[in-house]
N, C-alpha and C positions, 0 to 999 in steps of 0.2 A: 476807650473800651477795647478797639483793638490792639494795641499793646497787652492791657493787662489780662486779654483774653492768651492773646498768644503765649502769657507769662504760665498763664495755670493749665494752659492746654487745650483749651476750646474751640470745638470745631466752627467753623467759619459762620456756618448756618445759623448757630446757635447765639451768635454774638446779640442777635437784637433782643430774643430773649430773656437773655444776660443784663444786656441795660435797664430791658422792663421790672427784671425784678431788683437790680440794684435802685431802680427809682422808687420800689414799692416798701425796698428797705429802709431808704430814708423818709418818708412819710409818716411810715409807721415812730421811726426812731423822734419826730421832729412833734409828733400832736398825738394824743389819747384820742383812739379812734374808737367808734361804735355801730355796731347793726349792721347794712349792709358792707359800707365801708371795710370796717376788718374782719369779714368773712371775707373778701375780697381778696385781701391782705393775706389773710391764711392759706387761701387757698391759694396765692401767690411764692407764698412760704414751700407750702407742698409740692407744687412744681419744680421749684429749686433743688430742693429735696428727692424727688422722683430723676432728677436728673443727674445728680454732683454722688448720689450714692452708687448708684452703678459703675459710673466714670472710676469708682473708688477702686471696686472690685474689679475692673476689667485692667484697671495699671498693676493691680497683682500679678495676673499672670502675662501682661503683655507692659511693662516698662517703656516710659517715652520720657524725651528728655524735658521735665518739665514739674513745676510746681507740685500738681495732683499725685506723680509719681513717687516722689520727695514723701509727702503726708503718709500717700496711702503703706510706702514700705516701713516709713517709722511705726503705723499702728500695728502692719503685721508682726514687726518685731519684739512686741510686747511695750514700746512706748508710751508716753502717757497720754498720747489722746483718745482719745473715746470715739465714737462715730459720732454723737454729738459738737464735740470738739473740733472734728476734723470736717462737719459740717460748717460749724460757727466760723473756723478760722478761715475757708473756702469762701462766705460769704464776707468778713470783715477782708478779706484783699479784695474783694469781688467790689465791693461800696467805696473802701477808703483808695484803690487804685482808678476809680476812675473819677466818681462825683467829686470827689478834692481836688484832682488835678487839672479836672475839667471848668471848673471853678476857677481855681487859679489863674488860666489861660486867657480865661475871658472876663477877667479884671482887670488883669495885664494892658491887656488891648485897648481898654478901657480907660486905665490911667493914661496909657500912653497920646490916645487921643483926646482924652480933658487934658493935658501939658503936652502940648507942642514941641516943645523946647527942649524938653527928655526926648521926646520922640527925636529929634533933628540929633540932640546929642549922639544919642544910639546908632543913628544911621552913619553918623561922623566917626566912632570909635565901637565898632562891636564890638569888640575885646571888653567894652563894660558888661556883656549881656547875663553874665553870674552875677554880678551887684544889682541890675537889674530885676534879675530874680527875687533877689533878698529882700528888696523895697517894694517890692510889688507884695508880696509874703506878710510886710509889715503891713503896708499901707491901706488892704484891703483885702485881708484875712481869710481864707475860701471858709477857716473853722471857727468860729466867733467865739462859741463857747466846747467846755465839754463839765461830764460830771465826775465827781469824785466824793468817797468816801469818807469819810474821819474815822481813824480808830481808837482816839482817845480825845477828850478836850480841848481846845482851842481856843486862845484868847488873842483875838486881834483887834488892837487898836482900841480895850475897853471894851469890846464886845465878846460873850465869849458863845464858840458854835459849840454843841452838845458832842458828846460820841453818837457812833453810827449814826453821821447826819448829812443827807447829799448838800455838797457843795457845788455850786455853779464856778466853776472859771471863766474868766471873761477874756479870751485871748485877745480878741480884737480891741477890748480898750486897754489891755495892757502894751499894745502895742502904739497906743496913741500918748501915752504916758509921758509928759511936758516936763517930767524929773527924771526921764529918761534921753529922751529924742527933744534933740532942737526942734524946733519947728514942725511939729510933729503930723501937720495937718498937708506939710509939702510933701509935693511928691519929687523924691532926689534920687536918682540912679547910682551917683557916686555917695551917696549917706556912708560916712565911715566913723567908728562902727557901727554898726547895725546889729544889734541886740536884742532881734525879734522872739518871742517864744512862739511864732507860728504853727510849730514842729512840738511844743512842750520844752520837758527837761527831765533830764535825770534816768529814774527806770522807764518811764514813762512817754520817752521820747521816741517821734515819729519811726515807725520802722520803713515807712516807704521813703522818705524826704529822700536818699540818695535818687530815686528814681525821680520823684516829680521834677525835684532839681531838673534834672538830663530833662526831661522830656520839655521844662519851660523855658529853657536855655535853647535849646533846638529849633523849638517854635520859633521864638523869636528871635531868633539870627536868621531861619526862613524867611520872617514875615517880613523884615528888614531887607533881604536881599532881593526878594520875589515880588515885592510891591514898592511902585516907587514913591504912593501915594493914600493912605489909609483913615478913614474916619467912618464915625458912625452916621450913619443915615436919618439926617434929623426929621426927616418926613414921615417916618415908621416908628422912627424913636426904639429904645432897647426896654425890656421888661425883664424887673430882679423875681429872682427865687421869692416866691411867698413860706421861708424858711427860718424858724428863730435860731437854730443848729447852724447855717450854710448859706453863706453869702456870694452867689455870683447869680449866672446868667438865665431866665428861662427861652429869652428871647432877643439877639442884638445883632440885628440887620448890618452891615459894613456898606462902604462903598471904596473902592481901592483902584488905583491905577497901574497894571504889570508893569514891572519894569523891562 
């Protein structure tokens, strides 16, 4: 959160904020909510709202170097976002810069301490820590699914989906995919290659991935250097996301040794 806060320009203060509503984004994105629930929601919306539209108008006349300033001067210039637009897009960096890569991170940590042996590897040869990235991407997907459109008919496999019909993509088990990936159930730091669509393809393809990238490679060459000793706390034990959209952590105690 504080990276991608710093990325769009948010004041320090406002970072916890920032997370409460990017968590109320995904809740709402993740279940059909009712009654008190999303009024709750909305009025979480509206907060957001009340704050990122001022931010808009106040980089017009005073420029900073940063995300917000970017947006807000393409809309003065007759560009094509809207104020809606340039809300949506404020909040989709605001969700997909943090709860995905925050995700990620503590998978990561996770594989690492269910396979030992990666772990030791990794502390033996950091130089792997971008393959690492990549197998962690595969092996335990932050984005499991997403949805998509059809614009015309579709016949797969004898079945055929209609036009304008949501289709579910399953990233996470296309990443487990046994016509794709040897062993697809291992976790292998050095997996080459690694043909994950964790990011997608095509038009469609992650616009942050260069960033999570940097930011899970970083981590853990940190975590590697700065502990000489890491596992999860089996007395407390770790709690997943109650999310069909998003698979990582709500809750996972460590125990580590500094190095």
């Amino acid at each position: 959160m504080t990276v991608i806060a710093l990325i769009l320009g948010v004041e320090p203060e406002y970072r916890h904020d920032f997370k409460r509503w990017s968590d109320d984004v995904v809740d709402f994105a993740a279940a059909p909510t009712h009654g008190v629930e999303r009024e709750r929601l909305r009025a979480s919306w509206e907060e957001f709202r009340g704050y990122v539209s001022p931010m808009m108008e106040a980089r017009l006349h005073a420029p900073q170097d940063d995300v917000v300033t970017l947006l807000a001067q393409a809309q003065h210039t007759g560009d094509s976002l809207t104020v809606m637009e340039f809300l949506n897009f404020c909040q989709l960096l605001l969700v997909a810069g943090n709860e995905t890569t925050t995700n990620l991170i503590s998978n990561g940590v996770l594989a690492l301490a269910e396979f030992p042996e990666e772990e030791q590897k990794l502390r033996r040869q950091p130089e792997l820590a971008a393959s690492a990235v990549e197998e962690v991407l595969r092996y335990d997907t932050p984005v499991q699914l997403t949805y998509r459109t059809t614009t015309r008919a579709v016949e797969i496999r004898g079945t055929t989906i209609p036009a304008e019909s949501k289709v579910a993509l399953l990233w996470g088990c296309a990443n487990r995919d046994p016509a794709v990936f040897s062993a697809p159930e291992r976790f292998d730091i050095t997996r080459s290659p690694n043909q994950h669509v964790a990011f997608a393809s095509g038009i469609h393809y992650c616009l942050g991935a260069p960033l999570a990238r940097l930011e899970m490679r970083l981590t853990m060459e940190t975590l590697m250097r700065r502990m000489r000793t890491l596992a999860i706390d089996t007395e407390k034990g770790y709690q997943r996301l109650d999310n069909p959209l998003l698979r990582g952590m709500q809750r996972m105690p460590l125990v580590f040794a500094p190095a």
